[in-house]
C-alpha positions as CSV (number, residue, x, y, z in Angstrom):
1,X,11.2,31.5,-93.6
2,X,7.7,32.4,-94.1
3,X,5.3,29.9,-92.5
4,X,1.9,29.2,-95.1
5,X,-1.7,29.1,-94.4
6,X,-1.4,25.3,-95.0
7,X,1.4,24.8,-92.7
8,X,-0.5,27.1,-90.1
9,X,-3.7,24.6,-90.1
10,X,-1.6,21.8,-90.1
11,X,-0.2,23.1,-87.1
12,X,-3.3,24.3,-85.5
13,X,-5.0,20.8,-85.8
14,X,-2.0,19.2,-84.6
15,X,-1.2,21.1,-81.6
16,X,-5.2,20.7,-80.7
17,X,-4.9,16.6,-81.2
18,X,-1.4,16.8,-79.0
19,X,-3.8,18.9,-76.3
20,X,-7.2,16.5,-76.5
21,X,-4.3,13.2,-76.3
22,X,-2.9,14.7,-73.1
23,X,-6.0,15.4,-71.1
24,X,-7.5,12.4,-72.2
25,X,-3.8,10.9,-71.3
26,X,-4.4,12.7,-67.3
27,X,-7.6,12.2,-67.2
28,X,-7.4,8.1,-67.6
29,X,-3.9,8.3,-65.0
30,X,-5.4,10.7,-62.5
31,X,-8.8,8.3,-62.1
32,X,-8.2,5.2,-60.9
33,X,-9.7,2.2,-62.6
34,X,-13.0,0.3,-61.0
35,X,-10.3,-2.9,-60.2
36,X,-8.3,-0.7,-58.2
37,X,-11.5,1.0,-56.5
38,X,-13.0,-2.8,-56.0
39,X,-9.4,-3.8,-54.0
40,X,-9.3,-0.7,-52.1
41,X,-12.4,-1.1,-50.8
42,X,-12.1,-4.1,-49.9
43,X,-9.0,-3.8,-48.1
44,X,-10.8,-1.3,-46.0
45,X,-13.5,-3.2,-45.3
46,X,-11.4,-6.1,-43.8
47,X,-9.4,-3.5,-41.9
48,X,-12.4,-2.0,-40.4
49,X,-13.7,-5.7,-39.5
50,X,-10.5,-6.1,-38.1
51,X,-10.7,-3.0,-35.8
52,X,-14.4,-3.7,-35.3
53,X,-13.3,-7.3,-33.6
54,X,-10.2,-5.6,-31.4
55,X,-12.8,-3.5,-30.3
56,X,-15.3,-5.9,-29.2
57,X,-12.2,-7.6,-27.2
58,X,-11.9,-3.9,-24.8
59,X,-13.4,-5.9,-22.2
60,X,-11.2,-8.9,-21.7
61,X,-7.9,-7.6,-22.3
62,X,-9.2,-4.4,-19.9
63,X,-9.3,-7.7,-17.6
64,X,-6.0,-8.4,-18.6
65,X,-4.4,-5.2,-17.6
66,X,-6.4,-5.7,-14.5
67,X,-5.0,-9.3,-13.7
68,X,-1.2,-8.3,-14.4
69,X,-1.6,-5.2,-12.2
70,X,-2.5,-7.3,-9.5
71,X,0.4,-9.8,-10.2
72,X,2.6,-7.1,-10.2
73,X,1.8,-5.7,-7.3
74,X,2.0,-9.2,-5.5
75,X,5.3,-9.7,-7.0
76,X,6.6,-6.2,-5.6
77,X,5.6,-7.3,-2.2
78,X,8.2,-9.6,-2.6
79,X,11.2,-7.4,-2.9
80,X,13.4,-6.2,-0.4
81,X,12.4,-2.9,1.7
82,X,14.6,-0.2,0.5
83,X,15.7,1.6,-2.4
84,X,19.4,1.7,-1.3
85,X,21.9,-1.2,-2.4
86,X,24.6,-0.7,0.2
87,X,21.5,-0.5,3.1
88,X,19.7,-3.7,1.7
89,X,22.9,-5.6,1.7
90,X,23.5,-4.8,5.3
91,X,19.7,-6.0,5.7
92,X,20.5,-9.3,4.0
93,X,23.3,-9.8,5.8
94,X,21.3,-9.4,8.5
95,X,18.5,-12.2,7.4
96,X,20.7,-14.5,6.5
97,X,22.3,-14.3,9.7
98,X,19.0,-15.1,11.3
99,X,18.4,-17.3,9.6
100,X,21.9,-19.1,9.7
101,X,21.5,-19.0,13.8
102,X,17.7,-20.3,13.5
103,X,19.5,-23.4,11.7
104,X,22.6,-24.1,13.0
105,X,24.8,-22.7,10.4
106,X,27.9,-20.7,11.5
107,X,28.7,-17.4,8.8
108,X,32.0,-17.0,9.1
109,X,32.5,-14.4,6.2
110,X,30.7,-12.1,4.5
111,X,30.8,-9.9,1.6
112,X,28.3,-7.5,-0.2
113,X,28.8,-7.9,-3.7
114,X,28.1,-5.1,-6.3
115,X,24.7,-4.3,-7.4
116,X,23.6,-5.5,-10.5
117,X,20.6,-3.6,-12.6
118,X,18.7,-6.4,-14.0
119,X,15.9,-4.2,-15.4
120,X,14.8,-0.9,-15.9
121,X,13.2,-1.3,-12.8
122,X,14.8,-3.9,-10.7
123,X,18.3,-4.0,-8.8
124,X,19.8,-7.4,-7.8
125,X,21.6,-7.0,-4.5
126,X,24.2,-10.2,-3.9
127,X,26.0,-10.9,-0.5
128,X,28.7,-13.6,-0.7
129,X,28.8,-15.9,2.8
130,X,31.1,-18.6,4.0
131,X,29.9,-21.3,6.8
132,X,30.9,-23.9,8.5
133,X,28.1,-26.8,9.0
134,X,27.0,-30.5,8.7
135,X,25.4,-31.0,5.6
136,X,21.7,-31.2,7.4
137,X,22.2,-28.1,8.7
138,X,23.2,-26.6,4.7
139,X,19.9,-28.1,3.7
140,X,17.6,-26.3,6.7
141,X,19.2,-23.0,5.7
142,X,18.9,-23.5,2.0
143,X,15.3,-24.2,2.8
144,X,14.6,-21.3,5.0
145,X,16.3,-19.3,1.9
146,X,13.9,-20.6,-0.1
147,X,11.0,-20.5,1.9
148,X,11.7,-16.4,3.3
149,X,8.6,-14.4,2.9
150,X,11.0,-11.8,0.4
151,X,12.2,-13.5,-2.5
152,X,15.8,-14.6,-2.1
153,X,17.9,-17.0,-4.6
154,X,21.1,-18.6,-4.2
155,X,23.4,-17.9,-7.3
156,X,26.2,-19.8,-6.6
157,X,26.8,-22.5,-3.8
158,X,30.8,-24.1,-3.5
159,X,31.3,-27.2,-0.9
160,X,34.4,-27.6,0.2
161,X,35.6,-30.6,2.6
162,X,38.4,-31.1,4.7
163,X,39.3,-34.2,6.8
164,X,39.2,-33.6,10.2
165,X,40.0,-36.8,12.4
166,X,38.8,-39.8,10.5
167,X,35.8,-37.3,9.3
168,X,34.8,-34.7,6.7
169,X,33.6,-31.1,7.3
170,X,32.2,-28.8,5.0
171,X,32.7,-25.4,4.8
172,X,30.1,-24.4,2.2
173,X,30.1,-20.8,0.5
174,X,27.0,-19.5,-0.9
175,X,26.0,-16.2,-3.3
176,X,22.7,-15.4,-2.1
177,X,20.7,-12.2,-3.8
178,X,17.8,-10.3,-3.5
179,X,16.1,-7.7,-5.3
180,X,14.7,-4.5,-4.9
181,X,12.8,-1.6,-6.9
182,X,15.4,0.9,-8.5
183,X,14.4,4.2,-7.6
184,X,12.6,6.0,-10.3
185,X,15.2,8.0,-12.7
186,X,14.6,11.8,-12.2
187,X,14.6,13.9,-15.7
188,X,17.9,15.4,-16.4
189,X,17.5,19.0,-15.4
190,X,17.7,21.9,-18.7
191,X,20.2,24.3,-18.0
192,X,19.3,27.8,-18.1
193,X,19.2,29.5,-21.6
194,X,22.4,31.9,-21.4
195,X,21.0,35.7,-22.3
């Protein structure tokens, strides 16, 4: 099949109106339109006020930061010495012995209880204590547990009374904890690239 001259011009105008319709079709996708110019500008400008403001508040959160660091390091004053759970439960076996004798308060038992991780940081260590005392004397010591210079809380707190001869005694048992810093996780160690 033999192609004319006609045929050939036909085709030679239509193949250059196909290529003119295409780059006209790229040329309108590839630029964007002034709407879509206005918005984008815009948008930037609002994010740039934005960051402008943040930036003009360096100062007071900078105070912030400041603030919390020093409340942090007044709270960690507070925890108990040590970075051992088994030690520090022996030490606040030890305190709350003190401060059971300082009050009156007999400790008959007690039990260190398993460390608890409470945060990243922060280990709660729990000793468990029976006594025997009047109920005064249970308010002086839950006082002086409240009132120690480390902070100490009392989880749980059981009264039980018996009749003794026409009167009552309690024999109160008490979880107290404390809390100490978690020693700081070391990186795991990369073992050595076999050769």
């Amino acid at each position: 099949m033999k192609v004319t001259v006609r045929e050939k011009r036909f085709l030679l105008v239509g193949g250059a109106i196909l290529a003119v319709a295409l780059t006209v079709y790229a040329v309108v996708s590839l630029v964007p339109s002034r709407e879509t110019l206005a918005a984008e500008v815009a948008t930037k400008k609002r994010t740039l006020l934005a960051q402008r403001e943040l930036l003009s508040q360096e100062e007071i959160y900078k105070t912030r930061v400041e603030q919390y660091r020093k409340r942090l390091e007044q709270a960690r004053t507070r925890l108990l010495p040590g970075d051992n759970p088994n030690v520090t439960g022996a030490e606040l076996q030890k305190v709350l012995k003190d401060l059971g004798d300082k009050n009156g308060v007999e400790i008959s038992r007690k039990d260190i209880q398993r460390e608890q991780k409470v945060q990243d940081n922060l280990i709660k260590v729990s000793v468990h204590i029976d006594t025997n005392c009047n109920p005064d004397q249970l308010v002086q010591f839950l006082a002086a547990i409240e009132n120690y210079d480390k902070f100490l809380s009392v989880d749980e707190l059981t009264i039980n009374s018996y009749r003794m001869q026409k009167r009552y005694e309690i024999r109160p048992g008490l979880t107290v904890s404390g809390y100490i810093a978690a020693p700081d996780a070391k990186p795991a160690e990369k073992p050595a690239a076999a050769q």
